[in-house]
ZAZATI-102281 format. One record per residue (C-alpha): residue in one letter; x, y, z; residue number from 1. Coordinates in pm, 1 decimal. Example, Ala and Ser with C-alpha at 12.3 -4.5 7.8 and 13.67 -1.06 7.14 Angstrom:
A, 1230.0, -450.0, 780.0, 1
S, 1367.0, -106.0, 714.0, 2
END
This chain:
X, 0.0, 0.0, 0.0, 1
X, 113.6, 387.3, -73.8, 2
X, 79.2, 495.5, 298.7, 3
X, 272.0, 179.1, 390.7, 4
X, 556.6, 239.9, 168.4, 5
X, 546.0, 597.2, 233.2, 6
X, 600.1, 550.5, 594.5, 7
X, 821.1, 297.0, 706.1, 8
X, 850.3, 404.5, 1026.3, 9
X, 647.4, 111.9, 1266.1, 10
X, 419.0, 295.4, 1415.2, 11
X, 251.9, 497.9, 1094.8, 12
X, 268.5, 144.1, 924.8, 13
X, 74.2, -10.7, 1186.5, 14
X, -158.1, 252.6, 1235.2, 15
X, -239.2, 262.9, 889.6, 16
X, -322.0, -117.4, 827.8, 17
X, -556.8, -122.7, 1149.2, 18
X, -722.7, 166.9, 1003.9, 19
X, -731.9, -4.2, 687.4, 20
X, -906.3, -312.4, 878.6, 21
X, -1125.6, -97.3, 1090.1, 22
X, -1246.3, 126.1, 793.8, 23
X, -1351.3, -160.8, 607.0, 24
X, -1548.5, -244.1, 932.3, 25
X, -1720.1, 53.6, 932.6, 26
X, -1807.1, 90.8, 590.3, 27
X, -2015.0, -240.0, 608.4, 28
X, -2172.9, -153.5, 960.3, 29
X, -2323.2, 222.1, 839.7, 30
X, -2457.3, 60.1, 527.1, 31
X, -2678.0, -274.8, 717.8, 32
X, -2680.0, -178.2, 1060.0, 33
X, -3014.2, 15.9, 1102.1, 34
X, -3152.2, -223.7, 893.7, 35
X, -3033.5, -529.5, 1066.6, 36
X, -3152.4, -306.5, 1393.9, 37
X, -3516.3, -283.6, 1235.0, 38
X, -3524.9, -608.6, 997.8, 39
X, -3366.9, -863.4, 1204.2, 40
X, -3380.7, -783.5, 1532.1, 41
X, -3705.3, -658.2, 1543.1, 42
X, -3651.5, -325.0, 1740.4, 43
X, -3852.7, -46.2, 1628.7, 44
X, -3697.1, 303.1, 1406.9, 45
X, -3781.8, 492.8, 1814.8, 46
X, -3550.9, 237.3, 2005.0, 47
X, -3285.7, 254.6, 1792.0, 48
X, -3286.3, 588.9, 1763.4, 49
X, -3335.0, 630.8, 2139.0, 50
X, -3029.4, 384.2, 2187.1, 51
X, -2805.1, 520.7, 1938.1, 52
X, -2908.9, 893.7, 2155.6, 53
X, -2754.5, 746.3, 2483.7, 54
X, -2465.9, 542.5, 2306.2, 55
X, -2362.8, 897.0, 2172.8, 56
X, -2409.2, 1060.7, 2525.1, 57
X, -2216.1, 760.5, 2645.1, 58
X, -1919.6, 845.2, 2440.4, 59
X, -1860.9, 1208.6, 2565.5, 60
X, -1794.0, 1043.0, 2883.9, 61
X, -1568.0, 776.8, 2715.5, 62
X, -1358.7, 954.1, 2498.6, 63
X, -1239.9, 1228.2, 2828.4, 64
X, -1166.3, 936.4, 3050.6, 65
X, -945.2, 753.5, 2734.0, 66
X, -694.9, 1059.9, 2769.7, 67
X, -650.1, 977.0, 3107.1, 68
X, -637.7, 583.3, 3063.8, 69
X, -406.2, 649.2, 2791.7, 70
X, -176.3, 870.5, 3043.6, 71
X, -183.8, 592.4, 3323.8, 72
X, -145.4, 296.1, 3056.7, 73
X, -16.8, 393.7, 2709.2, 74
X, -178.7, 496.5, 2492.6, 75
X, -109.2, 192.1, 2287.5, 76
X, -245.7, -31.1, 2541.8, 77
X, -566.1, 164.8, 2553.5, 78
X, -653.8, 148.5, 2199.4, 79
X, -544.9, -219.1, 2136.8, 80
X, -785.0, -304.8, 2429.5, 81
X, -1113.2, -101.6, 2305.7, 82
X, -1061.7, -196.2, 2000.6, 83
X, -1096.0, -578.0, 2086.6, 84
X, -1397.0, -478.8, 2318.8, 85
X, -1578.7, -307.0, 2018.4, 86
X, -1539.9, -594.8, 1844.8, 87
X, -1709.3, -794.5, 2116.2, 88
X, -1971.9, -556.2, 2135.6, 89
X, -1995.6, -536.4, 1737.0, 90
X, -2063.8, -944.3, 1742.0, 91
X, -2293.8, -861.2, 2084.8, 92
X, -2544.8, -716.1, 1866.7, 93
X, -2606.3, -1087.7, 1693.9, 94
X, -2801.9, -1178.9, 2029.1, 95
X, -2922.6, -898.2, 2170.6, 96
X, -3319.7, -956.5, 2224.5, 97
X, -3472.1, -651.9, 2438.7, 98
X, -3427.7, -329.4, 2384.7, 99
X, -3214.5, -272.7, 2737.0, 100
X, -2924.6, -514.5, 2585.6, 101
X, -2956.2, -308.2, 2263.0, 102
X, -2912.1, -6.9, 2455.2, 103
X, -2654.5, -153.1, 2716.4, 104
X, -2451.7, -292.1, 2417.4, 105
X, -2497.6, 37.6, 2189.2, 106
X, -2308.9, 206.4, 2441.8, 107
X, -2053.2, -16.8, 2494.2, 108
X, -1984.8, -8.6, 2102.2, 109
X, -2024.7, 334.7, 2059.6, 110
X, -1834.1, 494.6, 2394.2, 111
X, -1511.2, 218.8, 2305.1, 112
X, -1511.6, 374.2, 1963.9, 113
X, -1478.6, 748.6, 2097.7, 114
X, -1208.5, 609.1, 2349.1, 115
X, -1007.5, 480.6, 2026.0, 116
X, -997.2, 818.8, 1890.0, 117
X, -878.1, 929.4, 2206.7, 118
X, -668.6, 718.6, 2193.6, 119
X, -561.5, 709.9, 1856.9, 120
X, -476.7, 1094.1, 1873.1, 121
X, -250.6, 1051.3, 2185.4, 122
X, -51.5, 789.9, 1986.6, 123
X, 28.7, 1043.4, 1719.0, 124
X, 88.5, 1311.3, 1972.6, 125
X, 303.6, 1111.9, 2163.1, 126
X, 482.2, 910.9, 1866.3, 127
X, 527.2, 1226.2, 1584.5, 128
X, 644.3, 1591.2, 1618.1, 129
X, 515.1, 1903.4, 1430.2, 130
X, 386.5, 1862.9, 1074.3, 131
X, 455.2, 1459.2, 1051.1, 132
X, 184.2, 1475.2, 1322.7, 133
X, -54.7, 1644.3, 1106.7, 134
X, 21.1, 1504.0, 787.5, 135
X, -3.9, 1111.7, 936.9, 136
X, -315.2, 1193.2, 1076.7, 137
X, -428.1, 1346.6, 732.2, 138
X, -302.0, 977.3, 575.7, 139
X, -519.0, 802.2, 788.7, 140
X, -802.9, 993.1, 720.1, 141
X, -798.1, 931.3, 363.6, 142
X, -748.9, 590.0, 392.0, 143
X, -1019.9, 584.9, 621.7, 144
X, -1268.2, 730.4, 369.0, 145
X, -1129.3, 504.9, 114.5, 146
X, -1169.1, 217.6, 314.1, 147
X, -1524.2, 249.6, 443.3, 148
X, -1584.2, 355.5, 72.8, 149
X, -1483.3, 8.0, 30.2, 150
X, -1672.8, -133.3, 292.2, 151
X, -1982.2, 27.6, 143.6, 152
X, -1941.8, -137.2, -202.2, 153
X, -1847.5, -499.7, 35.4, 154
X, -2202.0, -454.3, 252.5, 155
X, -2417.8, -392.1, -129.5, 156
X, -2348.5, -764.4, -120.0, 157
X, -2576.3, -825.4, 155.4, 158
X, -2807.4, -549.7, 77.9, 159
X, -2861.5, -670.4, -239.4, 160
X, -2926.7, -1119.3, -128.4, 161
X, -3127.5, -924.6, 161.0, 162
X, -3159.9, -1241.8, 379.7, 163
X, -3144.4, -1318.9, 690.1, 164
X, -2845.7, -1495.3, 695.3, 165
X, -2676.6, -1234.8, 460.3, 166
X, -2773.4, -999.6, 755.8, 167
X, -2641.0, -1165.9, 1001.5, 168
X, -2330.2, -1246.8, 826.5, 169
X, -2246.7, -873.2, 712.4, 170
X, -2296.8, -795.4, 1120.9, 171
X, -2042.2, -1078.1, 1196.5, 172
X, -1784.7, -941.0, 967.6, 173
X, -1768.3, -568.0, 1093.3, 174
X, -1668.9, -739.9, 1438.4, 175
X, -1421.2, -948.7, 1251.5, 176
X, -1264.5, -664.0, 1068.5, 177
X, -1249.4, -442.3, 1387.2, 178
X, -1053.2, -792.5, 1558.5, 179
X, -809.5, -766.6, 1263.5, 180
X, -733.8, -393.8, 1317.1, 181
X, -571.8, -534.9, 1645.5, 182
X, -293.2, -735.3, 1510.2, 183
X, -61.5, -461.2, 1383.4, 184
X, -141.3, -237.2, 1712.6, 185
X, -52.9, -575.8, 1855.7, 186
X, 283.2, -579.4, 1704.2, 187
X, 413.4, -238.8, 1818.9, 188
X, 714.6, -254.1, 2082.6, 189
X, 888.5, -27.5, 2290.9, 190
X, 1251.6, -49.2, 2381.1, 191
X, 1312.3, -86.3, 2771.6, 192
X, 901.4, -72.8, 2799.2, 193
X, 917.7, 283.4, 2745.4, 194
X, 588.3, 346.0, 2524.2, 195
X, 383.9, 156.8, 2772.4, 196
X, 547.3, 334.1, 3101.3, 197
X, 402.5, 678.0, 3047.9, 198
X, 357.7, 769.2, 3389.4, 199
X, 758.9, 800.1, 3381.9, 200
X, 757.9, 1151.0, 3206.7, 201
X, 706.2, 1467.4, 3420.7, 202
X, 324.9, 1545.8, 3447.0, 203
X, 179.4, 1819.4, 3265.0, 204
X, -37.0, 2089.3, 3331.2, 205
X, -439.4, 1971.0, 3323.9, 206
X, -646.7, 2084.3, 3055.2, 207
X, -898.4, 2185.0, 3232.2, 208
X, -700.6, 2471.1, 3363.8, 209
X, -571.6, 2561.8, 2992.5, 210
X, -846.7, 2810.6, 2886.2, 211
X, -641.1, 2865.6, 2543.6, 212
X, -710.9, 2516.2, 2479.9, 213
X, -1073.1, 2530.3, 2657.5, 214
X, -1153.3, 2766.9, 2414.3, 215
X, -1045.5, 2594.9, 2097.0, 216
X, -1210.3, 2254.3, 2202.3, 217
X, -1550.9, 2482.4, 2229.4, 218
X, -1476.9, 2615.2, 1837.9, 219
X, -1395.5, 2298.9, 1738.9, 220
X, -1699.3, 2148.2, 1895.2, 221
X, -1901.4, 2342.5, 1654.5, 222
X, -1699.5, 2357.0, 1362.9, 223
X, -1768.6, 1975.7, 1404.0, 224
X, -2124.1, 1989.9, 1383.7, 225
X, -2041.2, 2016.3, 972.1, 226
X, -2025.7, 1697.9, 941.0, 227
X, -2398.7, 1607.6, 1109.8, 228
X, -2501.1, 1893.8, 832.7, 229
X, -2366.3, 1694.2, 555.8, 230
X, -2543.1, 1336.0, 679.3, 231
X, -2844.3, 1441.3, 817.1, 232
X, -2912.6, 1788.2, 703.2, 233
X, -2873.5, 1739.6, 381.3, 234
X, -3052.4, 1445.1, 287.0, 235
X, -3313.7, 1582.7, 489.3, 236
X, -3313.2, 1922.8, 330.0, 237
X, -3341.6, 1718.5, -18.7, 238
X, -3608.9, 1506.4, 54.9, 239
X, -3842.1, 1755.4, 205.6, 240
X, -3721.2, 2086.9, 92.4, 241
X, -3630.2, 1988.7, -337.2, 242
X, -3758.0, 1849.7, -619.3, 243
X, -3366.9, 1689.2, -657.3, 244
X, -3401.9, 1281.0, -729.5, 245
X, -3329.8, 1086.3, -454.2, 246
X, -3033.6, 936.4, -644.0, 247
X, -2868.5, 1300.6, -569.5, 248
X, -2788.6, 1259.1, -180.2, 249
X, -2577.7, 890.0, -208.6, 250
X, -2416.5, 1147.2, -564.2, 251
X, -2336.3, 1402.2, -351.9, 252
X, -2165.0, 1238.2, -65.4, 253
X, -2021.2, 1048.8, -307.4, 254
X, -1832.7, 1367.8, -464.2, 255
X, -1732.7, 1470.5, -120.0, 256
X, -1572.9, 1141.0, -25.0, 257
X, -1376.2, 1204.9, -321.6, 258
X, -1262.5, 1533.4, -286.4, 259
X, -1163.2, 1484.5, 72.4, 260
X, -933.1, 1151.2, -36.4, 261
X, -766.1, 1352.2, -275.7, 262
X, -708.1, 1669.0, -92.8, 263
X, -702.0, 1615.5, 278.9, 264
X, -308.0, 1543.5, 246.2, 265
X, -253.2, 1893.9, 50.3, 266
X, -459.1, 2098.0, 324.3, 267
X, -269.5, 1940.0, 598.9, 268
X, 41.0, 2044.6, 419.3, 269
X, -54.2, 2405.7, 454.0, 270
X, -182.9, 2411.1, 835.9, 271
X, 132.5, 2327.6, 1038.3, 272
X, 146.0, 2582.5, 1212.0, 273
X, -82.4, 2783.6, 1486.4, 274
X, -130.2, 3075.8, 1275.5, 275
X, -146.1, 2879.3, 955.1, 276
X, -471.5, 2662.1, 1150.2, 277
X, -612.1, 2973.6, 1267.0, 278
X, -636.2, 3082.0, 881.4, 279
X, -734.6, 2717.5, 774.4, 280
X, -1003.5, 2734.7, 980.6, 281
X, -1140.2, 3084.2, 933.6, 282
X, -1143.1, 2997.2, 553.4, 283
X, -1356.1, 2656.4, 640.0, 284
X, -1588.8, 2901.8, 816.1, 285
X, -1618.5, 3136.1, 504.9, 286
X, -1663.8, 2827.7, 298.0, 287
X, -1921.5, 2654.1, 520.4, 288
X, -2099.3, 3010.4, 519.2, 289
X, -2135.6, 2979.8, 118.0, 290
X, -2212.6, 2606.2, 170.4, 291
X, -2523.5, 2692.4, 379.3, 292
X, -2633.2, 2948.4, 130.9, 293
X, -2644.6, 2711.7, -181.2, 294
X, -2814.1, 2490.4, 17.7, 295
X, -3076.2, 2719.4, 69.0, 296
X, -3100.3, 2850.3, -267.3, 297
X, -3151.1, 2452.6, -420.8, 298
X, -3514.3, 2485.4, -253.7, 299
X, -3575.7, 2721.5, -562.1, 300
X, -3613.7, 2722.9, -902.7, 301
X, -3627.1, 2414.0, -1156.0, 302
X, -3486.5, 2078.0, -1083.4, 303
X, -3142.7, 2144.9, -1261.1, 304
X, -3099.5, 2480.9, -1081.9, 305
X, -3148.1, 2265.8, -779.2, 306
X, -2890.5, 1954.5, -844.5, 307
X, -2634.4, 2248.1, -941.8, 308
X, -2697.7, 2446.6, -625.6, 309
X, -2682.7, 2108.3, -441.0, 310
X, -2356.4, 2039.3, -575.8, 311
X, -2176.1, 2355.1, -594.8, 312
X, -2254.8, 2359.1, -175.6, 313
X, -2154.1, 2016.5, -118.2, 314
X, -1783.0, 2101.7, -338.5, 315
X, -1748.0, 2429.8, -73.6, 316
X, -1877.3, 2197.5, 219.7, 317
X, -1614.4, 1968.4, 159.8, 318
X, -1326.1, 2237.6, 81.9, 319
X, -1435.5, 2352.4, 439.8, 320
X, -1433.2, 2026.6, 564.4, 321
X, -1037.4, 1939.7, 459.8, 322
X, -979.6, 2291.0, 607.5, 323
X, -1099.9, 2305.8, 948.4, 324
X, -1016.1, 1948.5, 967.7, 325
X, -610.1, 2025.6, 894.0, 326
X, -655.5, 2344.0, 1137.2, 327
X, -850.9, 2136.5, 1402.3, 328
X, -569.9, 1871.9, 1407.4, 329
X, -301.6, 2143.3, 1423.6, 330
X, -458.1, 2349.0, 1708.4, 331
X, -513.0, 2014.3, 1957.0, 332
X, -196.9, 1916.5, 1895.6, 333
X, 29.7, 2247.8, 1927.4, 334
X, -146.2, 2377.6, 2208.9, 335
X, -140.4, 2058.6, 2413.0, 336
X, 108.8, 2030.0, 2680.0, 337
X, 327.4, 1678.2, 2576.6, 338
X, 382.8, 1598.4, 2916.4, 339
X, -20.9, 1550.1, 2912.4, 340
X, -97.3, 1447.1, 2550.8, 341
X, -353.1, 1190.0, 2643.1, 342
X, -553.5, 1426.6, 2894.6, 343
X, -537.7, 1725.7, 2657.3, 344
X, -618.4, 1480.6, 2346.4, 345
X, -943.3, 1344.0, 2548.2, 346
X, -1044.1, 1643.5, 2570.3, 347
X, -1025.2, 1795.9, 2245.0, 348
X, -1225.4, 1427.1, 2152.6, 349
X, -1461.0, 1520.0, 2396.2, 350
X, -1545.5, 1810.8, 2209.4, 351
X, -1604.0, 1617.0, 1908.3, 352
X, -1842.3, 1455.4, 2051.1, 353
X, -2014.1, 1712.2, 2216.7, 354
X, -2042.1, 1857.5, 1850.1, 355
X, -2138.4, 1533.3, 1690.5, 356
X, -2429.6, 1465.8, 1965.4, 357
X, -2564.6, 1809.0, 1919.9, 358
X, -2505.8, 1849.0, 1549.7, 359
X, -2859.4, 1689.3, 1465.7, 360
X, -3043.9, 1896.0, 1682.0, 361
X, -2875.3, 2194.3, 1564.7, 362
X, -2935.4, 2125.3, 1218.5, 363
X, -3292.7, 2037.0, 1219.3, 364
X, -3452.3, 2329.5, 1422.2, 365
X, -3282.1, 2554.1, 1203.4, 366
X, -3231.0, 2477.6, 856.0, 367
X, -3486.2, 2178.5, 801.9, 368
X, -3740.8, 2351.2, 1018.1, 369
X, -3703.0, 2718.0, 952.8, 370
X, -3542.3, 2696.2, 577.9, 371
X, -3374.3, 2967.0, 446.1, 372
X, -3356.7, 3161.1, 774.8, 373
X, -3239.9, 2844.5, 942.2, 374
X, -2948.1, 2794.5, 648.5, 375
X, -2834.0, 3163.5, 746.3, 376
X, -2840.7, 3075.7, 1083.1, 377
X, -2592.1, 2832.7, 1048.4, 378
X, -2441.8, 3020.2, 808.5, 379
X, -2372.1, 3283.4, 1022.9, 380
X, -2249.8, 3023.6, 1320.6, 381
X, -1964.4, 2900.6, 1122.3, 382
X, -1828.1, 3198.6, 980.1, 383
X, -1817.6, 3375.9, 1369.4, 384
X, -1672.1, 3063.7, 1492.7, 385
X, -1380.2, 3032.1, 1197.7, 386
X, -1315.1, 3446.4, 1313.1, 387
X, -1319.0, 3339.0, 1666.1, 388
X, -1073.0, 3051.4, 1603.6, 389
X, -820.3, 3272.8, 1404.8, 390
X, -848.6, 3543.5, 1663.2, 391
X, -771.4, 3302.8, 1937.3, 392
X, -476.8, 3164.9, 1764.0, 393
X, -284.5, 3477.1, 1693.2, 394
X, -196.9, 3522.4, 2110.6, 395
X, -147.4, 3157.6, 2135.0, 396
X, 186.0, 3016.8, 2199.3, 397
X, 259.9, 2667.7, 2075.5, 398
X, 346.2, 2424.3, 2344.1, 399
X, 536.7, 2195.5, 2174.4, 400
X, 911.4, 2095.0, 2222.9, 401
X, 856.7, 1986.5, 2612.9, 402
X, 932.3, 1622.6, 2540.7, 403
X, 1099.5, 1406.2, 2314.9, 404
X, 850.8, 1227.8, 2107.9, 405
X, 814.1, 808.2, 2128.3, 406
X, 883.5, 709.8, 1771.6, 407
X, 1249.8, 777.5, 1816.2, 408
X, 1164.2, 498.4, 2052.8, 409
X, 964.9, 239.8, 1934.5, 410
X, 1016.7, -75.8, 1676.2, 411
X, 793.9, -326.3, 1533.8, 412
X, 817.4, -675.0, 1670.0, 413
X, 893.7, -905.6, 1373.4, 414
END
């Protein structure tokens, strides 16, 4: 593979083949698992919506008290472990029969896969200085989209037989993929036990007395609610708001998979540093704030005029997306204290899924229920909070340099 070659260092390699694995995973869950929820098991559209409410609350929780695991135990250690418990929990959901174990296991998947992030980002904070940091983590985002891409096209198998059986066995393999992301997180070593013995280096200053980085979790938080825009709002918006077919929503998140594997590297590139982020992300506000107002105008005109509008938005949505994404990464890394990477990188996760949880909400009592005013609402949220960002940036003083990072440590056991 390209990001294998590319990086031979052990860590990067391993990262990206369990991403690889745990991609694929999640491609084929999003495409069966409501249905297999609904179809299967028998639990009504409310419970698993109720469920998936909690599993998200859940994972706020989960992905603060990672950073924390992750500072006692390693990082590593932390993510190699959740990962095998989602897994469980994935291949839980085969024999769940009342809607308490759906809701009891829903968490458990959902909360272990916030704590991987968590943990996931301390690993690259801890194992990667300055722009490798940023650029690795822009790697494994593409082949993340890639991947589930892949996974997607893999679950049409089942879709398409639409058995039981076919079901069942689509469930069963996005808890065996997410087992085989383990084995190359497995295989990562430290000399002298060194990546596992955090608790050796100095402690760092808590986050939660950091108000620079306070502040740029809160931004973040709703610069993150983009994404809830893109999967909810918008095929919600297009359904009820356009004449568009239905064939243009599965088009248009099509086109921004695409643009995000092929550009998400080249933003990164040009948001390595704090001032550099600040502007990366004040641009994915202006961008987002033309998004939101093509969006609106596709609930006018003839059908055409509406696909183009459609489009045109979703191309700036997804320009915004690379954008605040490359900034986002930049600012939780440089303003973290090293000493404290896992704290400071659970809660910058935490934020995430603050945004994420709330995103839906947001989206829905403005732009699907108040239309155009709604569209300008949001319009006008990400735009302040890209200004807010870059004014918060240009006082901030990079913390980085405090400690030496892993990597120059670590080998892969052969």
């Amino acid at each position: 593979m390209y990001l294998v070659a590319k990086h031979p260092d052990p860590v990067a390699r391993a990262l990206t083949l369990a991403t690889v694995a745990a991609s694929l995973s999640k491609g084929v869950f999003f495409s069966v698992s409501v249905l297999f929820f609904t179809k299967v098991a028998g639990f009504t559209a409310t419970t698993v919506g109720f469920g998936l409410t909690i599993a998200g609350a859940t994972a706020v929780g989960a992905a603060l008290g990672a950073g924390y695991l992750a500072r006692t135990f390693g990082a590593r250690k932390v993510l190699l472990v959740v990962t095998v418990g989602q897994s469980l929990a994935l291949a839980s959901y085969l024999v769940v029969r009342t809607p308490s174990a759906f809701v009891i296991v829903a968490c458990a998947a959902v909360g272990q896969q916030a704590m991987q992030r968590t943990a996931l980002a301390t690993m690259i904070a801890e194992s990667f200085t300055g722009r490798d940091r940023v650029e690795i983590r822009a790697r494994l985002r593409v082949v993340t989209n890639v991947s589930i891409a892949a996974g997607t096209a893999l679950a049409a198998v089942a879709l398409a037989v639409g058995t039981r059986s076919a079901y069942l066995l689509a469930m069963l393999a996005t808890a065996a993929l997410l087992l085989v992301s383990a084995l190359p997180l497995s295989r990562i070593r430290g000399t002298a036990g060194q990546v596992d013995r955090p608790e050796r280096r100095a402690r760092g200053r808590s986050p939660f007395l950091d108000r620079t980085y306070l502040a740029a979790t809160c931004l973040y938080a709703v610069m993150t609610m983009q994404f809830g825009m893109l999967t909810v709002g918008v095929p919600l918006w297009v359904a009820g708001w356009t004449k568009a077919p239905a064939v243009t929503v599965p088009a248009l998140l099509a086109l921004n998979t695409v643009i995000v594997s092929l550009l998400q590297v080249w933003a990164a590139r040009g948001a390595t540093t704090l001032h550099s982020a600040g502007r990366a992300v004040a641009q994915a506000g202006l961008l987002l704030a033309v998004a939101c107002g093509f969006y609106a105008s596709a609930a006018h005109g003839v059908v055409a005029a509406m696909v183009v509008a459609l489009t045109l938005a979703t191309v700036a949505h997804s320009f915004a997306e690379i954008l605040s994404e490359a900034g986002g990464w930049t600012l939780a890394f440089e303003l973290a204290d090293p000493a404290n990477a896992g704290a400071y990188q659970g809660v910058n996760q935490t934020g995430m899924a603050i945004g994420t949880m709330l995103a839906p909400l947001v989206v829905t009592t403005t732009a699907i229920e108040r239309g155009t005013a709604g569209w300008v609402a949001l319009a006008a949220l990400f735009l302040i909070t890209g200004l807010l960002t870059l004014r918060l940036v240009r006082h901030a003083v990079p913390k980085i340099g405090q400690s030496e990072p892993i990597t120059s440590r670590v080998r892969s056991a052969n």
